[in-house]
DSSP file (Angstrom, degrees, kcal/mol; ACC not computed):
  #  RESIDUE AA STRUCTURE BP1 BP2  ACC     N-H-->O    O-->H-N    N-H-->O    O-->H-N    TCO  KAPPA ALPHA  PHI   PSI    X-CA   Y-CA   Z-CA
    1    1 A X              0   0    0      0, 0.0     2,-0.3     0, 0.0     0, 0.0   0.000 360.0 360.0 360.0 135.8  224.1  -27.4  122.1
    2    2 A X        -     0   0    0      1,-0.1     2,-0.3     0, 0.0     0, 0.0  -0.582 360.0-114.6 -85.3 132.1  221.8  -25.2  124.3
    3    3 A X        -     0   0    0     -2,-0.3     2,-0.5     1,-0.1    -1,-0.1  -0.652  20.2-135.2 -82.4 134.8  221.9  -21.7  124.4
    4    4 A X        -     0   0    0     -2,-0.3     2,-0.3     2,-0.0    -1,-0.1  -0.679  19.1-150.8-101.7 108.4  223.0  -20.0  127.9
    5    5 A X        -     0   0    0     -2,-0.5     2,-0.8     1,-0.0     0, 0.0  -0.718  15.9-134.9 -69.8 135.3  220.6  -17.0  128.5
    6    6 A X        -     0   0    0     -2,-0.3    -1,-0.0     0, 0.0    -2,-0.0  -0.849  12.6-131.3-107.3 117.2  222.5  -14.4  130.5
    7    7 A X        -     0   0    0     -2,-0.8     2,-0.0     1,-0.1     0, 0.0  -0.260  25.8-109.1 -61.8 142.7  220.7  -12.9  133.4
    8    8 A X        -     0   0    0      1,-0.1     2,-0.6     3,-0.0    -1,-0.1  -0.274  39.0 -95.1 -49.8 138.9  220.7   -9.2  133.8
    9    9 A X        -     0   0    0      1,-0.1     2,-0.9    -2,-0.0    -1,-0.1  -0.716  25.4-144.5 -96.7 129.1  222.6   -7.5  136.5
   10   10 A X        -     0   0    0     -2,-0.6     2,-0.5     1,-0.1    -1,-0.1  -0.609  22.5-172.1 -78.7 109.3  221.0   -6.8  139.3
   11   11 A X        -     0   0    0     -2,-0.9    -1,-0.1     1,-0.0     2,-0.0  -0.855  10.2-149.0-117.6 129.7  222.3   -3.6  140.5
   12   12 A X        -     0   0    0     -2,-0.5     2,-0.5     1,-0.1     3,-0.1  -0.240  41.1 -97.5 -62.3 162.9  221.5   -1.7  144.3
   13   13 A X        -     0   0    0      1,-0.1     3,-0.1    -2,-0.0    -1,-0.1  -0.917  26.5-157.6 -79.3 138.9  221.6    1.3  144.2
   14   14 A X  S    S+     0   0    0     -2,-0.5     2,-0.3    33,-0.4    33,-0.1   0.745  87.7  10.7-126.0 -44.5  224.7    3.2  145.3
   15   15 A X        -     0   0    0     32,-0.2    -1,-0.2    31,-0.2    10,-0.2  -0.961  57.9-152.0-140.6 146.5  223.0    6.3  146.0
   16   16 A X     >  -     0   0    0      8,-0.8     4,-0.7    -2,-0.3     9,-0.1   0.004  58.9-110.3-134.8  33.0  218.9    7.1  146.2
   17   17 A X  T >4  -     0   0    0      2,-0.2     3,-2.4    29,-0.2     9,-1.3   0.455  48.8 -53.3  59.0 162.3  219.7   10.8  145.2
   18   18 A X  T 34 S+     0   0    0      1,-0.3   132,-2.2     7,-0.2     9,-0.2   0.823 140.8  53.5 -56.7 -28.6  219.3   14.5  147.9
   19   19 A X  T 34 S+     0   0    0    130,-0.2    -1,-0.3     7,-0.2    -2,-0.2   0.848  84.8 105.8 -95.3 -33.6  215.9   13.2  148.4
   20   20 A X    <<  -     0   0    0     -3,-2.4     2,-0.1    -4,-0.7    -4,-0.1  -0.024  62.5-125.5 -55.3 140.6  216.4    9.7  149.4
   21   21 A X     >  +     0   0    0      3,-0.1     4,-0.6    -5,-0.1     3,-0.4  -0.496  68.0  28.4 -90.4 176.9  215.9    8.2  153.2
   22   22 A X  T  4 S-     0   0    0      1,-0.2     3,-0.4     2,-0.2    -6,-0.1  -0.177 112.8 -55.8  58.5-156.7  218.4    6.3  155.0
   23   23 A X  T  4 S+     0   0    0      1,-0.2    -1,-0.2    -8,-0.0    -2,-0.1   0.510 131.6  65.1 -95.0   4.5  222.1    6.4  155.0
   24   24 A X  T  4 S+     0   0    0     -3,-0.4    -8,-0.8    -9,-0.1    -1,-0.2   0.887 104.7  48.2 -69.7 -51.1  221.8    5.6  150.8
   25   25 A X  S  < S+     0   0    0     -4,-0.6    -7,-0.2    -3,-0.4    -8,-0.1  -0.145  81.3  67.7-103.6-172.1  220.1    9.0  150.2
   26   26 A X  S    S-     0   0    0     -9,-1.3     2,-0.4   -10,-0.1   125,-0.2  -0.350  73.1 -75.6  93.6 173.7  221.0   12.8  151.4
   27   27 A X  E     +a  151   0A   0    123,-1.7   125,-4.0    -9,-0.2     2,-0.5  -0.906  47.4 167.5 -99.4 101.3  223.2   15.3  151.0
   28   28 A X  E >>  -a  152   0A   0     -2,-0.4     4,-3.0   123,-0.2     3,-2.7  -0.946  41.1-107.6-129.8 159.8  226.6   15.1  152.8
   29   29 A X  H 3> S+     0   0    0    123,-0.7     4,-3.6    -2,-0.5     5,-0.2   0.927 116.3  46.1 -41.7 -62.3  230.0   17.2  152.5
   30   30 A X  H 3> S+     0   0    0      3,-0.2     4,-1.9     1,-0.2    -1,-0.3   0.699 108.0  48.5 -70.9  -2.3  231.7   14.9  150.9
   31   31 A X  H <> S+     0   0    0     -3,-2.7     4,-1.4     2,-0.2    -2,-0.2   0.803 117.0  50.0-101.1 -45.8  229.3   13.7  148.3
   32   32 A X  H  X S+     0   0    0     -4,-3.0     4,-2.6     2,-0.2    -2,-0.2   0.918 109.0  48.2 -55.6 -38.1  228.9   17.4  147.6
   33   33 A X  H >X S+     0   0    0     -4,-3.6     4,-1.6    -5,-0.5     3,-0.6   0.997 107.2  57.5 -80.9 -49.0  232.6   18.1  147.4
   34   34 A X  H 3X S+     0   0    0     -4,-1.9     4,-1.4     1,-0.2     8,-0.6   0.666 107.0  53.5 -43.0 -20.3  233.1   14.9  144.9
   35   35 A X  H 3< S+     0   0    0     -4,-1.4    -1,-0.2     2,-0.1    -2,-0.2   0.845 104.7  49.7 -76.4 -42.7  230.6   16.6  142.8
   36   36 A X  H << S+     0   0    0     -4,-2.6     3,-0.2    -3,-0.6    -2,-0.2   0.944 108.0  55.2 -50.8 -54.9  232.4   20.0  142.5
   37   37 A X  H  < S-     0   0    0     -4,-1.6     2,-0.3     1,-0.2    -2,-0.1   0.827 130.4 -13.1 -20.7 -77.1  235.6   18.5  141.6
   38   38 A X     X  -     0   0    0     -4,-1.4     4,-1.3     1,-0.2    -1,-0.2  -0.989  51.9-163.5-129.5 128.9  234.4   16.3  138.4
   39   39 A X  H  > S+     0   0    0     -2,-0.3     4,-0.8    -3,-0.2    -1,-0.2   0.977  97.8  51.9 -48.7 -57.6  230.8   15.7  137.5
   40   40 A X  H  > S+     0   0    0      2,-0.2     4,-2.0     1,-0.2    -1,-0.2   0.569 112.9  43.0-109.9 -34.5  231.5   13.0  135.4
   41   41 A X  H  > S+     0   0    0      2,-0.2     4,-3.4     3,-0.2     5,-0.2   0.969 113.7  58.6 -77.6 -58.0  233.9   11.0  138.4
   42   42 A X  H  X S+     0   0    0     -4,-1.3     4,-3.8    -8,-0.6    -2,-0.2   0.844 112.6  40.8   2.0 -78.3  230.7   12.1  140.9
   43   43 A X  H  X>S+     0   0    0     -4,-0.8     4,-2.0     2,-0.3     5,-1.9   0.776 108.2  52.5 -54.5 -61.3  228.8   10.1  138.4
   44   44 A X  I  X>S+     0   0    0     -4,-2.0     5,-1.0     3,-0.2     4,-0.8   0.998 127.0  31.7 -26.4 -83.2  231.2    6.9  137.7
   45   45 A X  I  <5S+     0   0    0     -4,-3.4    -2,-0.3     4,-0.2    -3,-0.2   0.751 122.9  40.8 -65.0 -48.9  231.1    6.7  141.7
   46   46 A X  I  <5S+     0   0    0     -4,-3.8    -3,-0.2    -5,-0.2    -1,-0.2   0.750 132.6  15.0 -75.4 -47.7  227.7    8.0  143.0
   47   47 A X  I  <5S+     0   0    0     -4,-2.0   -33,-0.4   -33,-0.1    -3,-0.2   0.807 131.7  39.4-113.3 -36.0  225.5    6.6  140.5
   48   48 A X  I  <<S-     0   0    0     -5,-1.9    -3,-0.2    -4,-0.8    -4,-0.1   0.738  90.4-142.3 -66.8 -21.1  227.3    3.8  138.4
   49   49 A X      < +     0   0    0     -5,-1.0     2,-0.5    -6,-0.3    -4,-0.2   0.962  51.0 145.9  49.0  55.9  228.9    2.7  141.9
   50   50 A X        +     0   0    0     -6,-0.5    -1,-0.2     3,-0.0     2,-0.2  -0.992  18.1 152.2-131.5 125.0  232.2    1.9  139.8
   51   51 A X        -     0   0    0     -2,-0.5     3,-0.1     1,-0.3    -5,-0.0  -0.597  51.3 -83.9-137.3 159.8  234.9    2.9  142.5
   52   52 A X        -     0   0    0     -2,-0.2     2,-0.3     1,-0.1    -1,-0.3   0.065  67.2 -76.8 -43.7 179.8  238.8    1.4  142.8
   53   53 A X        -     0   0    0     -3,-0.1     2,-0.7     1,-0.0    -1,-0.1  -0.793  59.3-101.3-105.1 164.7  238.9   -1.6  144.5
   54   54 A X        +     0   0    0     -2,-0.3     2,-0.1    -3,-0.1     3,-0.1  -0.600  52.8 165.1-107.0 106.0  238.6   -0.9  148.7
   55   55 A X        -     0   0    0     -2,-0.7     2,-0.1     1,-0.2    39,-0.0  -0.484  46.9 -80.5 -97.5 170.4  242.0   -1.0  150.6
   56   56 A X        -     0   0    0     38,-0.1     2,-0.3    -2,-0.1    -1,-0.2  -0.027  40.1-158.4 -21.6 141.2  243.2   -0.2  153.4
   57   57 A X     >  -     0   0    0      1,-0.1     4,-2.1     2,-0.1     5,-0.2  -0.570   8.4-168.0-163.1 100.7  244.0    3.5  153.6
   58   58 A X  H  > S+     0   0    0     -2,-0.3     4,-2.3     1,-0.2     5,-0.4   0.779  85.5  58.1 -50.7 -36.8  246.5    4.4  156.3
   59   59 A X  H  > S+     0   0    0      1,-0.2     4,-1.4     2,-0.1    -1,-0.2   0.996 115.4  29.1 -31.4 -81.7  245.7    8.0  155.7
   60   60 A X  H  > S+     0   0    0      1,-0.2     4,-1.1     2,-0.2    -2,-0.2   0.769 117.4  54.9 -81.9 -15.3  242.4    8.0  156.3
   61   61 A X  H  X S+     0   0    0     -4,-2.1     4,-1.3     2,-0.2    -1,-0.2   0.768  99.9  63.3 -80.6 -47.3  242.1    5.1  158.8
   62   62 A X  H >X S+     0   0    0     -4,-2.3     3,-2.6    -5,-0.2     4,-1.7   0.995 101.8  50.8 -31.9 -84.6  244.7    6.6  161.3
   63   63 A X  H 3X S+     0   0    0     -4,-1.4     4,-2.2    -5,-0.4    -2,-0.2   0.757 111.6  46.0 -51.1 -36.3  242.5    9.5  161.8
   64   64 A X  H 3< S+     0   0    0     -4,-1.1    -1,-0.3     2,-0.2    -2,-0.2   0.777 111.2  50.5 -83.8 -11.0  239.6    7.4  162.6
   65   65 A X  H XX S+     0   0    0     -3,-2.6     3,-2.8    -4,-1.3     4,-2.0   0.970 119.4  43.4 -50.7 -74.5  241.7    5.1  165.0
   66   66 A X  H 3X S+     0   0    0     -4,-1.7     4,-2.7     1,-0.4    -2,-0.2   0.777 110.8  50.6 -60.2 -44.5  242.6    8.5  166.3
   67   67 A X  H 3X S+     0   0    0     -4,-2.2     4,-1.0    -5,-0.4    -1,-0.4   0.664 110.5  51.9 -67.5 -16.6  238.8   10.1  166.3
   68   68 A X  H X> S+     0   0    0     -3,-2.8     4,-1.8    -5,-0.2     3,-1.2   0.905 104.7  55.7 -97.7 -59.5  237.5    6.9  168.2
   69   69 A X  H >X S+     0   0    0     -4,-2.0     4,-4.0     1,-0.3     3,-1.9   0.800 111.5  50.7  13.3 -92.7  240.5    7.6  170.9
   70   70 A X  H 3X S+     0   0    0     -4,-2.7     4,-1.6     1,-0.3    -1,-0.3   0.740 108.2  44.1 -21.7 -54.5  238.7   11.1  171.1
   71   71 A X  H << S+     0   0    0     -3,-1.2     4,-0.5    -4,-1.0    -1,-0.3   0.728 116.0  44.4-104.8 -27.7  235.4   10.2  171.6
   72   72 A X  H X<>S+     0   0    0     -3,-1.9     5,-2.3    -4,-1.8     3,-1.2   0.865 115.0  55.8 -74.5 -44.7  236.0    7.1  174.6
   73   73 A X  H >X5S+     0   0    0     -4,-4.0     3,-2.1    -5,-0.5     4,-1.0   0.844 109.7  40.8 -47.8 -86.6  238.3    9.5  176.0
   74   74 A X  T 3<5S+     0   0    0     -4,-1.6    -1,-0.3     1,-0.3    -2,-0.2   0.398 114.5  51.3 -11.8 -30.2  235.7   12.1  176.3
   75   75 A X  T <45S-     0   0    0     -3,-1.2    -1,-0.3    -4,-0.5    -2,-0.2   0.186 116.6-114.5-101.1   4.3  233.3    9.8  177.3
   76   76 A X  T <45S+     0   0    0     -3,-2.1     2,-0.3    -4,-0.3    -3,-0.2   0.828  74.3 109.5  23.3  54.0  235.6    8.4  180.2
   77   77 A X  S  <<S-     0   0    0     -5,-2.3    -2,-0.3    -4,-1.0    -1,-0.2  -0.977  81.6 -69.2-146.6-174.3  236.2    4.9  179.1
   78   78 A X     >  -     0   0    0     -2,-0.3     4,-0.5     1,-0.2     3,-0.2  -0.003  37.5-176.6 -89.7 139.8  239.0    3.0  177.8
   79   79 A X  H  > S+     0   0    0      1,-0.2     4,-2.2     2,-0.2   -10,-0.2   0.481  87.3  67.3-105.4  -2.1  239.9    4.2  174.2
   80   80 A X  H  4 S+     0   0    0      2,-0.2     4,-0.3     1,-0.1    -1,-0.2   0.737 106.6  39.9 -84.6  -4.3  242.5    1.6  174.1
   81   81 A X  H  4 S+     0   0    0     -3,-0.2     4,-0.3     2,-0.1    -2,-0.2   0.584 117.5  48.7 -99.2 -29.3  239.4   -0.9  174.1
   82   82 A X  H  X S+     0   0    0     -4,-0.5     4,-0.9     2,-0.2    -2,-0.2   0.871 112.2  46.8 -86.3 -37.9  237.3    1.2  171.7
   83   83 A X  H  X S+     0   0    0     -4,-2.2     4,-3.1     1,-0.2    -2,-0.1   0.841 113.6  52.4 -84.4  -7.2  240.3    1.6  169.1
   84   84 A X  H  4 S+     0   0    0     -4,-0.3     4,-0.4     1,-0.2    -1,-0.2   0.711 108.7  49.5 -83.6  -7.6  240.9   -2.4  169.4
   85   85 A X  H  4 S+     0   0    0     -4,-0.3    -1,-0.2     2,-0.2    -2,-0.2   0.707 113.8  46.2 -82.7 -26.4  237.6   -2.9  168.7
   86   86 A X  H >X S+     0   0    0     -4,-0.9     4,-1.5     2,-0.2     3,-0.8   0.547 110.4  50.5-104.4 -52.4  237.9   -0.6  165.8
   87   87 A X  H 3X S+     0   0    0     -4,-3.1     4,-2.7     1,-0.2    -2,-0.2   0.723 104.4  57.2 -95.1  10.8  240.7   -1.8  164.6
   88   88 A X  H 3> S+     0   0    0     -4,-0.4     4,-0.5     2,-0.2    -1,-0.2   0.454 101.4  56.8 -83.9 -14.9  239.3   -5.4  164.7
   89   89 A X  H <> S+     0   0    0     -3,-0.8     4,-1.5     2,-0.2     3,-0.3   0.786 109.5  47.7 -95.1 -30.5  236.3   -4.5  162.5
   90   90 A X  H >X S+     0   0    0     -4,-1.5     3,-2.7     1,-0.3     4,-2.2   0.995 103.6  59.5 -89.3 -66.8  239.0   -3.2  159.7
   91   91 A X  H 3< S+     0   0    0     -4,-2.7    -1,-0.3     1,-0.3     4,-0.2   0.779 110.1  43.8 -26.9 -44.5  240.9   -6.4  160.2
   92   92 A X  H 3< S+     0   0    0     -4,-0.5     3,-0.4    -3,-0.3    -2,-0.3   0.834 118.6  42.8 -68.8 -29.1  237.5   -8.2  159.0
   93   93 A X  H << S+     0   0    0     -3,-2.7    -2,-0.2    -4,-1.5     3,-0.2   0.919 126.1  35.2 -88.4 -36.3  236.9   -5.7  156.2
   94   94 A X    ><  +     0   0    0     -4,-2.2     3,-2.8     1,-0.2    -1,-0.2  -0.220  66.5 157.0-112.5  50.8  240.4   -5.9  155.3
   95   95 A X  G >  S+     0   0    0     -3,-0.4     3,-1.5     1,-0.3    -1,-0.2   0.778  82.5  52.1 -43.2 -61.7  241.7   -9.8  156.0
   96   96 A X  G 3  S+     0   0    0      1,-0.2    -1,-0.3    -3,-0.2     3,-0.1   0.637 109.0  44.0 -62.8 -15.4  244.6   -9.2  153.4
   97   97 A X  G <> S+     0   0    0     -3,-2.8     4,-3.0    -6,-0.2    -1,-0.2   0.283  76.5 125.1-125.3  11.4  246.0   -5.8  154.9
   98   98 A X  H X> S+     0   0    0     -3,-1.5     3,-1.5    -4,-0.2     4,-1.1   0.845  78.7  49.3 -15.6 -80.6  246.0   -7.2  159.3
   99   99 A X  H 3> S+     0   0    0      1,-0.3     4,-2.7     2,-0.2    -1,-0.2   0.794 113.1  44.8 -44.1 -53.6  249.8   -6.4  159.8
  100  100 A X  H 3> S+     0   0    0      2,-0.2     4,-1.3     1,-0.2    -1,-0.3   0.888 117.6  46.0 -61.1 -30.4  249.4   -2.8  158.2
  101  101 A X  H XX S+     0   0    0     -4,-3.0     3,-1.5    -3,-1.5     4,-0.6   0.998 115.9  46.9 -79.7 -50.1  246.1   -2.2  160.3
  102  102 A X  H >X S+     0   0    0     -4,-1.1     4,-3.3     1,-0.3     3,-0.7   0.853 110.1  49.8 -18.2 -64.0  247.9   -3.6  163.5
  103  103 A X  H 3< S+     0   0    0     -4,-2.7    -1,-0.3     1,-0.3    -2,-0.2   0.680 113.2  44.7 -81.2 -16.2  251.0   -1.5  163.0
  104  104 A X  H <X S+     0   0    0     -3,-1.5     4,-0.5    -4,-1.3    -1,-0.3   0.281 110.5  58.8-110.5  16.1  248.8    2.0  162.5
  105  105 A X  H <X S+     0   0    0     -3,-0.7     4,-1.5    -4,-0.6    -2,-0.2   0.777 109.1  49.2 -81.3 -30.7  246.5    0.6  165.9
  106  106 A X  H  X S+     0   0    0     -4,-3.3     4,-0.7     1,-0.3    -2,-0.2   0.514 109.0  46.7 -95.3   6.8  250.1    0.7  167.9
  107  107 A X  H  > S+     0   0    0     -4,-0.2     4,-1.6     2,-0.1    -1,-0.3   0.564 112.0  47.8-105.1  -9.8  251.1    3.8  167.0
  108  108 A X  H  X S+     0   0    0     -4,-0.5     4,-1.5     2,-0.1     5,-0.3   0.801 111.3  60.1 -37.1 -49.5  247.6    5.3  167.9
  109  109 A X  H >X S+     0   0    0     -4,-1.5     4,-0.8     2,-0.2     3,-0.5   0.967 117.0  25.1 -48.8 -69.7  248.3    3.2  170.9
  110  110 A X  H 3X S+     0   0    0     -4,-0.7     4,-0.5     1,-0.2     3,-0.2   0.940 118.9  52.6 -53.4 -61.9  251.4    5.2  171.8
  111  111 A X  H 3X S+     0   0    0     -4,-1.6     4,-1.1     1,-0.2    -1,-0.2   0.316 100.3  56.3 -68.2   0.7  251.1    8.2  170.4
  112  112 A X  H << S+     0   0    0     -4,-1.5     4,-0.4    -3,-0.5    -1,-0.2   0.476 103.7  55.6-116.3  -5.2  247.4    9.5  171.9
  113  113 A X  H  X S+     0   0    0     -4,-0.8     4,-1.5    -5,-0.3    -2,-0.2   0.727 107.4  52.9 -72.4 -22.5  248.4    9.0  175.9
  114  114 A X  H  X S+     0   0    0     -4,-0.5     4,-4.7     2,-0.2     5,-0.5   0.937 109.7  46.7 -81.4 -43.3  251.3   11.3  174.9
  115  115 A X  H  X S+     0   0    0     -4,-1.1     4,-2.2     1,-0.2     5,-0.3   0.932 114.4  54.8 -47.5 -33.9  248.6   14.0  173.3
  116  116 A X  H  4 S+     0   0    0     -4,-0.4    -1,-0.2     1,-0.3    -2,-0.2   0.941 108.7  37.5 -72.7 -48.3  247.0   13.4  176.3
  117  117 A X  H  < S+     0   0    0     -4,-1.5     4,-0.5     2,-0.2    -1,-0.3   0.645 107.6  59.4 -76.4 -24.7  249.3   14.2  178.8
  118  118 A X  H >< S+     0   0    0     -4,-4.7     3,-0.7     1,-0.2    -1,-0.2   0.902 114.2  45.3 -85.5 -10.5  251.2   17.3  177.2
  119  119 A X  G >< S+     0   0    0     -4,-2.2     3,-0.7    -5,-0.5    -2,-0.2   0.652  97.1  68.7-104.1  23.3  247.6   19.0  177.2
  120  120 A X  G 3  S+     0   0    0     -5,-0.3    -1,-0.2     1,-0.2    -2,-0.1   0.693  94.2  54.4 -67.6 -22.5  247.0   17.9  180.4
  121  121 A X  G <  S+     0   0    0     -3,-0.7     2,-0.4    -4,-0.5    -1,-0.2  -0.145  85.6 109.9-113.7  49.1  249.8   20.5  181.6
  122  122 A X    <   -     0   0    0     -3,-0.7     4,-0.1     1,-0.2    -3,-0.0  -0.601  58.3-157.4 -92.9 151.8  247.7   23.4  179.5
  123  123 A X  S >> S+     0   0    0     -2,-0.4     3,-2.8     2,-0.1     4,-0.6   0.725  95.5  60.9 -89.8 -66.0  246.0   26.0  182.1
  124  124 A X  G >4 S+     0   0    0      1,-0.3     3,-0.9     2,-0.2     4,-0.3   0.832 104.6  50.2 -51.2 -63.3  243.4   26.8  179.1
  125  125 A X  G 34 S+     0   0    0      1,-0.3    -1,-0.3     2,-0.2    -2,-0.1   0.484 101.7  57.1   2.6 -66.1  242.3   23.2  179.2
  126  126 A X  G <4 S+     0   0    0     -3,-2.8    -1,-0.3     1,-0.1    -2,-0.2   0.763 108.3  48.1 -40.2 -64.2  241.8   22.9  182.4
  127  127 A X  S << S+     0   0    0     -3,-0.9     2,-0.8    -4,-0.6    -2,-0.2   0.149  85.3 120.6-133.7 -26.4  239.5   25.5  182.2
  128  128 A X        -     0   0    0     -4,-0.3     2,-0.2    31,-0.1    33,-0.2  -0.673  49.5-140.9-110.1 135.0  237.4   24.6  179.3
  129  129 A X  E     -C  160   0B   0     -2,-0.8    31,-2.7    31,-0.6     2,-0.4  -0.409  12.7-136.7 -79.1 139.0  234.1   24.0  179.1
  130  130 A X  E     +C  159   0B   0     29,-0.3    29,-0.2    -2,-0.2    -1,-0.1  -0.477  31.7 164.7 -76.3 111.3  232.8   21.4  177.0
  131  131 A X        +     0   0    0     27,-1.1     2,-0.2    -2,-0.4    28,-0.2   0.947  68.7  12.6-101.0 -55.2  229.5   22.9  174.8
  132  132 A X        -     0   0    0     26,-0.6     2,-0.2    23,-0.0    -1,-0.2  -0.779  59.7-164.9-158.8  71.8  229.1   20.4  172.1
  133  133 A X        -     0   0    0     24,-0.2    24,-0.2    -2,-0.2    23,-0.1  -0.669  59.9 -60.7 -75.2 124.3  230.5   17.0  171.6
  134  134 A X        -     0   0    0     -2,-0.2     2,-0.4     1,-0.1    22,-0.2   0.450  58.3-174.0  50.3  73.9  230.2   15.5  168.2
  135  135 A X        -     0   0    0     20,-0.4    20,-1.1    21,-0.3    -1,-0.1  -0.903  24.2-126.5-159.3  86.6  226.5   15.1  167.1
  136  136 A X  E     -B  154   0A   0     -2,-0.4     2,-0.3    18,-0.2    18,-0.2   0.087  29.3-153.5 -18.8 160.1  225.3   13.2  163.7
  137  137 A X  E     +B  153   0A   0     16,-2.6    16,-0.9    17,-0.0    -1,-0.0  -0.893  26.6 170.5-139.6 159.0  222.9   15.7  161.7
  138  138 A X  E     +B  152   0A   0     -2,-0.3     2,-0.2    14,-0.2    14,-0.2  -0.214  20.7 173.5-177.2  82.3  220.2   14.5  159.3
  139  139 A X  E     -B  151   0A   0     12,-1.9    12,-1.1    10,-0.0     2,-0.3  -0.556  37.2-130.4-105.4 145.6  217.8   18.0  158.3
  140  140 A X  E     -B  150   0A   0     10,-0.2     2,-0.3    -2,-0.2    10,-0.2  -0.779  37.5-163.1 -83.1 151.5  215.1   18.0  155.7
  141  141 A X  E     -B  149   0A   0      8,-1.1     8,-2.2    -2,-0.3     2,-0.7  -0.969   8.4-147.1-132.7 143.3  216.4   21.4  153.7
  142  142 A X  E     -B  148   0A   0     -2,-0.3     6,-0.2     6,-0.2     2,-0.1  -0.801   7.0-156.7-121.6 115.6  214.2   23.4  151.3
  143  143 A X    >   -     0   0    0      4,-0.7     3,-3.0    -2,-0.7     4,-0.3  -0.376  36.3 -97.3 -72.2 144.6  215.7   25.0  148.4
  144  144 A X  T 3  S+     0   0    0      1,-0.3    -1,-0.1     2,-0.1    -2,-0.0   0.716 122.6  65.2 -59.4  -6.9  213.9   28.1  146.7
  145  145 A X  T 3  S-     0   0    0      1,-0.0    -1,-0.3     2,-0.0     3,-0.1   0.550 117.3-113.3-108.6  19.0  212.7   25.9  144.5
  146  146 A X    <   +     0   0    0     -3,-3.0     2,-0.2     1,-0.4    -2,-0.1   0.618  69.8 136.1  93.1  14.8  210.7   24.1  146.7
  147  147 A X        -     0   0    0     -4,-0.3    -4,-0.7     2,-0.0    -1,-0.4  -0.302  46.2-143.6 -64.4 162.7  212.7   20.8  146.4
  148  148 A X  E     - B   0 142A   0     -6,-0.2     2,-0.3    -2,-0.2    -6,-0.2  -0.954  22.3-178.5-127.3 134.7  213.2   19.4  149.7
  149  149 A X  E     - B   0 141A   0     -8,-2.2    -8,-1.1    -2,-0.3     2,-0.4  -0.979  32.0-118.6-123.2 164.2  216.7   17.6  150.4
  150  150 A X  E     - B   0 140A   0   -132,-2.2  -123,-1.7    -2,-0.3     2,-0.5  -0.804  19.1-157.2 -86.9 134.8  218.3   15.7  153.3
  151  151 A X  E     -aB  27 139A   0    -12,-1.1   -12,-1.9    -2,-0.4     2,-0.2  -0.944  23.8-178.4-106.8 116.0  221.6   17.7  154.4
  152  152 A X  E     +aB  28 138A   0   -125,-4.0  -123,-0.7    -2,-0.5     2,-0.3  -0.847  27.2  98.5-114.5 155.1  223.4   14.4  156.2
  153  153 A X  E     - B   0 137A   0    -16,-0.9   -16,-2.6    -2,-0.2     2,-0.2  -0.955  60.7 -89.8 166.2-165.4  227.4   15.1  158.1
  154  154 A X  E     - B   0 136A   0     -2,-0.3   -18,-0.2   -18,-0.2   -20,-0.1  -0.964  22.5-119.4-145.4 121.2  228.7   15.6  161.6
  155  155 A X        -     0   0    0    -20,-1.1   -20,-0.4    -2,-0.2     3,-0.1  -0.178  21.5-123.1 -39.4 124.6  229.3   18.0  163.8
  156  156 A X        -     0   0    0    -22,-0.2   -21,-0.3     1,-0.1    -1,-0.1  -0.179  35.7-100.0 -63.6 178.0  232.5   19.0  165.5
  157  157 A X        -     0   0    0    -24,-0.2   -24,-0.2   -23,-0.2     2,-0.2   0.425  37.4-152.3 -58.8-161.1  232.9   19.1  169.2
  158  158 A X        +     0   0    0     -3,-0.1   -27,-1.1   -24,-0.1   -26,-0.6  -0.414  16.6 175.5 178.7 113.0  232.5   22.8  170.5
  159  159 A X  E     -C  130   0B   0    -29,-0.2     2,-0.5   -28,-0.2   -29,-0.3  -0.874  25.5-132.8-120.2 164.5  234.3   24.0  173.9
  160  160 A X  E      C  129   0B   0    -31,-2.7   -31,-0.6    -2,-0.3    -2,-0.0  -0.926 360.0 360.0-119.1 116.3  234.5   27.6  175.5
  161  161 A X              0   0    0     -2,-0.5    -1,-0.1   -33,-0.2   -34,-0.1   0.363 360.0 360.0 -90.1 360.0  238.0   28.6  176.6
């Protein structure tokens, strides 16, 4: 009987360390805050790339339903077309979990014309100027020891009442 050689596994890399370019390498808020927590979890996830397996996560999915809202609104066009569009890419990443992605798109649906309209009846509102929408970052930063790293994140909005 012939003996079955087993090929090596070929593993990407998950991360391409502060120094690295593209959206692999850098520095970002959260990668920094997973490192304060635990090193050792940091480590598991960042460099072994052994993670849970990747649901849905009503939590966190809402709020980006809710952040894409934001950002068509702002932009004047239709956020009910940007968050169906949105939630139509999660439906492809998550085929098993539709009904739950569906049901948090229609209570985005509902609930962010009512945000809209009670600050619509603000004076302050009215009134405020818009400074800073939103704005990716991606900075070379130089540490005193004369490393260089990429600082990666995003910017809030910024408005002047």
């Amino acid at each position: 009987m012939p003996v079955l050689k087993k090929k090596p596994l070929q593993r990407e890399a998950v991360w391409e360390g502060p120094e690295g370019l593209g959206p692999k390498g850098g520095v970002t808020q959260s990668l920094f805050s997973r490192w304060l927590c635990c090193r050792e979890r940091f480590r598991l996830r960042v460099i072994e790339g052994l993670a849970p397996t990747d649901t849905f996560s009503h939590q966190l999915e809402y709020g980006q339903m809710w952040h894409t809202c934001e950002e068509a609104f702002a932009k004047n066009s239709s956020h009910i077309g940007a968050l169906e569009n949105y939630a139509r890419s999660l439906c492809k990443r998550y085929p098993l979990q539709q009904e739950q992605i569906i049901h948090w798109m229609n209570v985005c649906k509902v609930q962010f014309p009512i945000y809209i309209k009670y600050w619509a009846k603000h004076k302050d509102v009215k009134t405020t100027v818009h400074l800073l929408q939103e704005q990716v970052f991606d900075v070379p930063y130089k540490l005193p020891s004369g490393r260089v790293v990429r600082l990666r994140g995003k910017w809030d909005g910024v408005d002047l009442l």
